[in-house]
C-alpha positions as CSV (number, residue, x, y, z in Angstrom):
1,X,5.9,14.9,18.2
2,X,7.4,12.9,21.3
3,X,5.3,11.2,23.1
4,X,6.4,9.1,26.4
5,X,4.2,6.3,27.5
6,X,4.6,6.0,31.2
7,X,5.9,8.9,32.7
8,X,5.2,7.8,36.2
9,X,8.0,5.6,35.9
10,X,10.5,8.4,36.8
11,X,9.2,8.1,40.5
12,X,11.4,5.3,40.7
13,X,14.5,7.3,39.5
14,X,15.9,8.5,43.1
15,X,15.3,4.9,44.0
16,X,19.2,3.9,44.2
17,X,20.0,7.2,46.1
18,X,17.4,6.4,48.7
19,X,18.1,2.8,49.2
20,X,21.8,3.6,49.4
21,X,21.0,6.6,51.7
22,X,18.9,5.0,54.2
23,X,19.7,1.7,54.3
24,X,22.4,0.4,56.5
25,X,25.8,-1.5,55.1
26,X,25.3,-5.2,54.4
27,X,27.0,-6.9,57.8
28,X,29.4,-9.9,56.5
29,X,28.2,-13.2,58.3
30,X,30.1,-16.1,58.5
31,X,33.5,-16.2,56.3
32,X,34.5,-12.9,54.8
33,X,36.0,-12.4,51.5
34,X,39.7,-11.6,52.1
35,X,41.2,-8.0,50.5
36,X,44.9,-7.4,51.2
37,X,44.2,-4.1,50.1
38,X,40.7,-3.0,52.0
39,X,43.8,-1.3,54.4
40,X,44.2,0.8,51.7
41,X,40.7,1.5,50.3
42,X,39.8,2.3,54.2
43,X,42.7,5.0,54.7
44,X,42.1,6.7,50.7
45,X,45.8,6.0,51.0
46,X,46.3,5.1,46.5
47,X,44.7,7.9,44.6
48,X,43.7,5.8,41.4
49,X,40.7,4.1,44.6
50,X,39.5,6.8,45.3
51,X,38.9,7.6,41.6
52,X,38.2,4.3,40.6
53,X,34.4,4.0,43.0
54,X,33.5,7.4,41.5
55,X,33.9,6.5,38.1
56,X,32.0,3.2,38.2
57,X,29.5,5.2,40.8
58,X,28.5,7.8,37.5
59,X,28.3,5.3,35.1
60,X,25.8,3.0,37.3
61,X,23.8,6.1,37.8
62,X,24.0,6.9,33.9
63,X,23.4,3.3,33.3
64,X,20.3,3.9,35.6
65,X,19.0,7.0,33.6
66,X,19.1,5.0,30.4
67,X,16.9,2.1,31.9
68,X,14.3,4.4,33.0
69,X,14.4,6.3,29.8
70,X,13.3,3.3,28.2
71,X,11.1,2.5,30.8
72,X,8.8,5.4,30.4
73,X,8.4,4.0,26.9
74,X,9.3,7.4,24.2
75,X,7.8,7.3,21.2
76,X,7.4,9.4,18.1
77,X,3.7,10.0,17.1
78,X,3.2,10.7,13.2
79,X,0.5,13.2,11.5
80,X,-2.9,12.1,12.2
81,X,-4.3,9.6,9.2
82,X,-8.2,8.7,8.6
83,X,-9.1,5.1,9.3
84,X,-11.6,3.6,7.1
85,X,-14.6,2.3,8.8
86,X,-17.5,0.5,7.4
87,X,-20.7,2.1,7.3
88,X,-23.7,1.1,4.8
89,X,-23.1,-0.6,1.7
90,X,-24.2,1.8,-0.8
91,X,-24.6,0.5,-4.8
92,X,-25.0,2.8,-7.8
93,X,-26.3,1.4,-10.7
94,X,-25.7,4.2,-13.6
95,X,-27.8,3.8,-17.2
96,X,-24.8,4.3,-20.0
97,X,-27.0,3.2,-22.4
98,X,-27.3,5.4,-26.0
99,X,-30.0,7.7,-25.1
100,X,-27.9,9.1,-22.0
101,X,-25.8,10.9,-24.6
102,X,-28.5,13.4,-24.9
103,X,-27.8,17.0,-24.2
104,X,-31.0,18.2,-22.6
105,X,-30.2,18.7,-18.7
106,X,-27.5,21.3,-19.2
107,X,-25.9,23.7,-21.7
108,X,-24.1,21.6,-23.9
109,X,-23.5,18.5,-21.6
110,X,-24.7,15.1,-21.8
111,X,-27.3,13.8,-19.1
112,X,-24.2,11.1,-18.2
113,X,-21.9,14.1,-18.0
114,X,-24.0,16.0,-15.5
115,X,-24.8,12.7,-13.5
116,X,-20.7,12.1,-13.5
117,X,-20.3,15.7,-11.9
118,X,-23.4,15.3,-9.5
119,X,-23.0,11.5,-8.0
120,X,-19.2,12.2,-7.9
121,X,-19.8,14.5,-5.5
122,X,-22.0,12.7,-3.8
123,X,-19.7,9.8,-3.8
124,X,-16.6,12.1,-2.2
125,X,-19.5,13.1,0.9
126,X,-20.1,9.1,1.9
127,X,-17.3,9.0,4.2
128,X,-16.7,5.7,6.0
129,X,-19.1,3.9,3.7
130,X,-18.9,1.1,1.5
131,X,-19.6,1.9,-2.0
132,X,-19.4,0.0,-5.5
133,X,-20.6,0.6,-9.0
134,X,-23.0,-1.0,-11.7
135,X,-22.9,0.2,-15.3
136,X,-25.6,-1.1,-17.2
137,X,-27.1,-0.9,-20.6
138,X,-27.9,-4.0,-22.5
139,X,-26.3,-6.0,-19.9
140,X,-25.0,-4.8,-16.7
141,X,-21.0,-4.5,-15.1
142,X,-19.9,-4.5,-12.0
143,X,-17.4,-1.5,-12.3
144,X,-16.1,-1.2,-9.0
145,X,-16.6,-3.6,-6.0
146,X,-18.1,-2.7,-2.5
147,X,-14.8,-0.6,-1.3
148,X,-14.2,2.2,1.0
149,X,-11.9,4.0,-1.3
150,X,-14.5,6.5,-2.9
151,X,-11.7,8.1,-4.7
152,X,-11.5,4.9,-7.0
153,X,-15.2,4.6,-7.6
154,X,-15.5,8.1,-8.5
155,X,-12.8,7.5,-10.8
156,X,-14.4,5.0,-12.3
157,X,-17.3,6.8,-12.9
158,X,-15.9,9.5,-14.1
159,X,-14.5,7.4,-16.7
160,X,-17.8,5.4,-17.9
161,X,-18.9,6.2,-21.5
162,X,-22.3,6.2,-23.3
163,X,-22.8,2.4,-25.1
164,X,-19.6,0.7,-23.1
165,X,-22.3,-2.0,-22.1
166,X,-24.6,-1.9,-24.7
167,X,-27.5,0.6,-26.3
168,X,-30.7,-0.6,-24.5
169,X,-31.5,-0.6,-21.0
170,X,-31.8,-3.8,-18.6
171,X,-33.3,-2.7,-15.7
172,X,-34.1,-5.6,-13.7
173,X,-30.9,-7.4,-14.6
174,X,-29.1,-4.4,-13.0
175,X,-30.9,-5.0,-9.9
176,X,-30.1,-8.6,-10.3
177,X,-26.5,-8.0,-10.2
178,X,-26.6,-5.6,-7.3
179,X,-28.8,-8.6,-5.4
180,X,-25.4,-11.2,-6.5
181,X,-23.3,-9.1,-5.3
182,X,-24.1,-8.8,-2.1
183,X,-25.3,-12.0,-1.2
184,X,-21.6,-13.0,-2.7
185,X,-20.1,-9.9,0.1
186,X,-22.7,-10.5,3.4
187,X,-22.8,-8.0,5.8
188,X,-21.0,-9.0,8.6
189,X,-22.8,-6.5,11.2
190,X,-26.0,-7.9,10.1
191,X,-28.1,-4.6,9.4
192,X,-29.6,-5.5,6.3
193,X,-31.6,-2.2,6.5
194,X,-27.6,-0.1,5.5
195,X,-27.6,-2.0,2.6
196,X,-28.7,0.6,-0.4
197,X,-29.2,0.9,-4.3
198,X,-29.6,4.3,-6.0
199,X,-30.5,3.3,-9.3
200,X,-30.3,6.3,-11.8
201,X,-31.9,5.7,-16.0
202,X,-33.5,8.0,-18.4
203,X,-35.7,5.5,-20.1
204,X,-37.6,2.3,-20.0
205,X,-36.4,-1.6,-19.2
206,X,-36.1,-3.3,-22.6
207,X,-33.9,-5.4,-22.2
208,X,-32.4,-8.4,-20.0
209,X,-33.4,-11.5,-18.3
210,X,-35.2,-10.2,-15.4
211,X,-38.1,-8.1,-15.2
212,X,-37.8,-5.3,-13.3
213,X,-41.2,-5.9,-11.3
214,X,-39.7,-9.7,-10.4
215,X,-36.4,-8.4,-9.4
216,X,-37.8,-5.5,-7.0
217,X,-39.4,-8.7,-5.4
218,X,-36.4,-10.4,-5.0
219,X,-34.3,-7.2,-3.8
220,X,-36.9,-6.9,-1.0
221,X,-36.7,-10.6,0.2
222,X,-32.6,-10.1,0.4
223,X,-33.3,-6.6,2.3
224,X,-32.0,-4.2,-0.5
225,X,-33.7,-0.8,-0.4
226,X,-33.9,1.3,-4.0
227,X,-33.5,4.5,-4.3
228,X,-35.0,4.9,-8.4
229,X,-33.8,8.1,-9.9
230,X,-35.4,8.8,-13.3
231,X,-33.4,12.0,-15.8
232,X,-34.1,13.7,-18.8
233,X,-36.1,17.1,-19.5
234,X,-39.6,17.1,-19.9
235,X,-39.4,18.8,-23.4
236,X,-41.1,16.9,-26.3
237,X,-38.5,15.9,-29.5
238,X,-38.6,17.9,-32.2
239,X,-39.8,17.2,-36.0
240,X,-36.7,14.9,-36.6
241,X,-36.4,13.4,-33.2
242,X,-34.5,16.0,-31.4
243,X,-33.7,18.3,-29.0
244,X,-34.5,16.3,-25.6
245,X,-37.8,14.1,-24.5
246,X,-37.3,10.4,-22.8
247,X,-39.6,7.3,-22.7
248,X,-38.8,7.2,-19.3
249,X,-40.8,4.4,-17.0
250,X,-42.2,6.3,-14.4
251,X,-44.5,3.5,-13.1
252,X,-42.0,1.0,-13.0
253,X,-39.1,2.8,-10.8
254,X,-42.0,3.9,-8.6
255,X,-43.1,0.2,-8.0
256,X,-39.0,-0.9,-7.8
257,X,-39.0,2.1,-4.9
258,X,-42.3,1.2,-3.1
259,X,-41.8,-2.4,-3.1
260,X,-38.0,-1.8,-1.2
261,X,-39.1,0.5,0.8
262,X,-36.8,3.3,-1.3
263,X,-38.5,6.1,-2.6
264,X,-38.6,8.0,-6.2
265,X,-37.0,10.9,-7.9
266,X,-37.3,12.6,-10.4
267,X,-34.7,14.7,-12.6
268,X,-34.8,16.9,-15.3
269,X,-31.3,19.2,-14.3
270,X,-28.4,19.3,-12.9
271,X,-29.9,21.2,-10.6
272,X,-32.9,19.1,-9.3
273,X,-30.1,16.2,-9.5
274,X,-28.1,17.9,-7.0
275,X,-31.3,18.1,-5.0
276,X,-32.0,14.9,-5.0
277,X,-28.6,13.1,-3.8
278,X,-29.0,16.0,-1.1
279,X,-32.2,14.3,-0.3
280,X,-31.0,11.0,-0.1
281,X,-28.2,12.4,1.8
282,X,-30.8,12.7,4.7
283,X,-32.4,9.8,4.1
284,X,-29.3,7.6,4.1
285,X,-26.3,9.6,6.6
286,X,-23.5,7.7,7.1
287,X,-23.8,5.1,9.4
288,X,-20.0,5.6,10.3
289,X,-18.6,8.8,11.8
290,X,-14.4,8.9,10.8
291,X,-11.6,8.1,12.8
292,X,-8.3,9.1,13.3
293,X,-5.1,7.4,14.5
294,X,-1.5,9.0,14.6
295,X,1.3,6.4,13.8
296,X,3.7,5.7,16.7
297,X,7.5,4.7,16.4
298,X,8.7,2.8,19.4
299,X,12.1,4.4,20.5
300,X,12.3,2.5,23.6
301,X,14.9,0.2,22.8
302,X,17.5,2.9,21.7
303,X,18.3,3.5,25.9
304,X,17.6,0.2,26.4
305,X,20.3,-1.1,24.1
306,X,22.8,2.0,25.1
307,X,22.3,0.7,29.2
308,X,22.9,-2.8,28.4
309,X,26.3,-2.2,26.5
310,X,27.2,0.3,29.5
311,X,26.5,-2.0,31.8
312,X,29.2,-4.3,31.0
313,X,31.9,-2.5,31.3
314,X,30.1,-1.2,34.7
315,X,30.2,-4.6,36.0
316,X,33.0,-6.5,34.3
317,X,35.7,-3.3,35.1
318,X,38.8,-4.8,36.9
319,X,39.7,-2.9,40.2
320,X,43.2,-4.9,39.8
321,X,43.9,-2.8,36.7
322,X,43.7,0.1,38.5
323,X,45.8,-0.5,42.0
């Protein structure tokens, strides 16, 4: 699409016309450049000066056009392209410890599977917000930094399997990380209250340096708020241990939530999964509405180049050549 800059600069193209129309000849004063053939230019007497004046005449005027061409600044505007802006800072910390391998939230699918398909979608809805990812077990991983692109992050996620960071659970060295991690990346704007962890695990903390209680604590001082999500179906294991049931911490994620302010959720579907990234959703919108901007090409310089080579010629042209 063309797009010109300044049109009201083509109030100045009838500018020569006028000024040659209304203004009276310049009156020679003092000495006088001598002609020997202004006789002849007076009287129209040699055909090739009366052609000569008409020539140059056009290609001053053409010379003209092309400078206000590029004066009114053309350009070509591209498709429209999303500009990322920051928002909150949201973290995910995701339990891919062994027990999240167990099928008992959907038909045939592992609780990790169905949180893949759930926070991934959640993930594609934050738009203009920072995101990153924590996988944690045993220990915990920073997956995917603080980053705008939630197509990466949700690739990553996608991609995170049950026991890559160990078969127990660490839940207050997960929140530790989170806390690192943003004291390492400060927000610039200053809103500490945009800063969020959704913290998602099916059992209890039995493992890692840091107990969860003491690192709730901490999270509040830095001005993290946790969202606790616990998963995993109600139903009791079988005879040999199977067929669903969690030792799932209630008390604990409710304290991690209270104590940051967050709030707790519980899960035991996809379904009520769904439900509750809907809710936090609400709780949390984007703090960023997204932009547009359309890509300009500057053609400016193209008449601009085009008057200046004409204008030589214009100005350099020999009336000797021609009488």
């Amino acid at each position: 699409m063309i797009h010109v800059e300044w049109p009201w600069m083509l109030v100045f193209l009838p500018l020569p016309w006028l000024l040659n129309h209304w203004l009276p000849p310049a009156q020679p004063s003092g000495a006088a450049l001598f002609l020997p053939f202004a006789a002849k230019i007076a009287t129209g007497s040699t055909p090739a000066v009366r052609t000569l004046p008409r020539l140059r005449k056009w290609l001053f005027a053409f010379v003209w056009l092309l400078l206000m061409l590029a004066a009114i600044r053309p350009q070509w505007l591209g498709n429209p392209e999303s500009v990322p802006i920051t928002g909150r800072r949201l973290l995910l910390a995701v339990d891919v410890s062994g027990s999240m391998s167990t099928e008992d939230m959907a038909g045939g699918y592992t609780r990790l599977q169905v949180v893949q398909k759930v926070a991934g979608d959640f993930i594609r809805r934050r738009k203009g917000d920072q995101l990153g990812l924590i996988l944690f077990g045993t220990r915990p991983y920073l997956q995917a930094p603080l980053t705008t692109d939630q197509h990466t992050v949700g690739q990553f996620l996608n991609e995170a399997m049950v026991g890559v960071a160990g078969t127990q659970t660490a839940i207050g060295d997960a929140i530790g990380l989170a806390i690192k991690r943003l004291r390492d990346n400060p927000d610039k704007t200053g809103h500490k209250g945009d800063t969020v962890l959704i913290l998602l695990t099916d059992g209890s903390s039995n493992a890692g340096a840091m107990p969860p209680e003491e690192a709730a604590k901490m999270a509040a001082t830095a001005g993290l708020r946790i969202y606790t999500i616990g998963v995993g179906s109600n139903a009791q294991p079988d005879f040999f241990g199977l067929g669903g049931g969690s030792d799932l911490d209630e008390d604990t994620l409710k304290f991690i939530a209270k104590t940051t302010n967050g709030e707790y959720f519980r899960a035991t579907d996809a379904s009520d999964l769904e439900k509750v990234y809907a809710r936090i959703d609400k709780l949390e919108p984007s703090a960023a509405k997204q932009q547009w901007y359309r890509p300009r090409d500057e053609w400016f310089q193209w008449p601009l180049g085009m008057a200046l080579l004409l204008s030589l010629p214009a100005v350099l042209w020999s009336e000797k050549k021609w009488i």
